[in-house]
N, C-alpha and C positions, 0 to 999 in steps of 0.2 A: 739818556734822559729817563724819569722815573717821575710818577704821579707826584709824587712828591715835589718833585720842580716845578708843578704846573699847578697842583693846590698846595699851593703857600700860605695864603690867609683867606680868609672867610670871604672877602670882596673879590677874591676869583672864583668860589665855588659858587653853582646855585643848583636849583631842583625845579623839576617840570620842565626841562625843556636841554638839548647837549650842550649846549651854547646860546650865550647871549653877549652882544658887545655893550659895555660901558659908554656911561657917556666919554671917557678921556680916550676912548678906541681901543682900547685893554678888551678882554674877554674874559669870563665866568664861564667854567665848566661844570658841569657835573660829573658824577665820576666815571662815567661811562664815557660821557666827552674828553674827557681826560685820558681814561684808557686809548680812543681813538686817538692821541695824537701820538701817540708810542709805536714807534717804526716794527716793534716786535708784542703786540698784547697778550696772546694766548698764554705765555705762563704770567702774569700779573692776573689777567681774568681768570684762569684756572688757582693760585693763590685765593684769591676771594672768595669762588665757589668753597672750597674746601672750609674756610670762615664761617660763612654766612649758608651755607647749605642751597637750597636748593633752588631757593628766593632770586628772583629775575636779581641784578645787578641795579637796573633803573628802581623797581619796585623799593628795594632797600634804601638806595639812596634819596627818593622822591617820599617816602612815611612822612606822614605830617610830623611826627616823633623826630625827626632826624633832624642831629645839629649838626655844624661843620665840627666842631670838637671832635664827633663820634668820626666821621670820615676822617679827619686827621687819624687820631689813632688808629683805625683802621689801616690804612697807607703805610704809619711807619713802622705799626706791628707786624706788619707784612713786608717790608723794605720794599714797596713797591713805588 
């Protein structure tokens, strides 16, 4: 499994918080909730670090600036 599989479109990512359920009982992650459901993170979150420097992972993803377009690319620029 790979972030990727888990932020698919914009209605499962969200910001400020790892997780939230949908009203249909679906979940929205952030990308750090995301990393968390990956049996293996540490080279996905070491990918990122290397990206994005030295910037907490939440920090990054929660910027009021921050769209899910940018974490998509992010994700597949990384194959993560």
């Amino acid at each position: 499994m790979k972030v990727q599989d888990i932020l698919t479109d914009e209605g499962k990512w969200c910001q400020g918080s790892l997780s939230m359920r949908n009203e249909d009982g679906t979940y929205r992650h952030c990308l750090v909730g995301a990393l968390l459901e990956l049996p293996n993170a540490q080279i996905a979150v070491a990918k990122i670090h290397e990206r994005i420097g030295l910037m907490s992972i939440s920090a990054w993803n929660d910027a009021p600036e921050r769209t899910f377009p940018e974490v998509r690319a992010l994700i597949e620029e990384l194959d993560i």
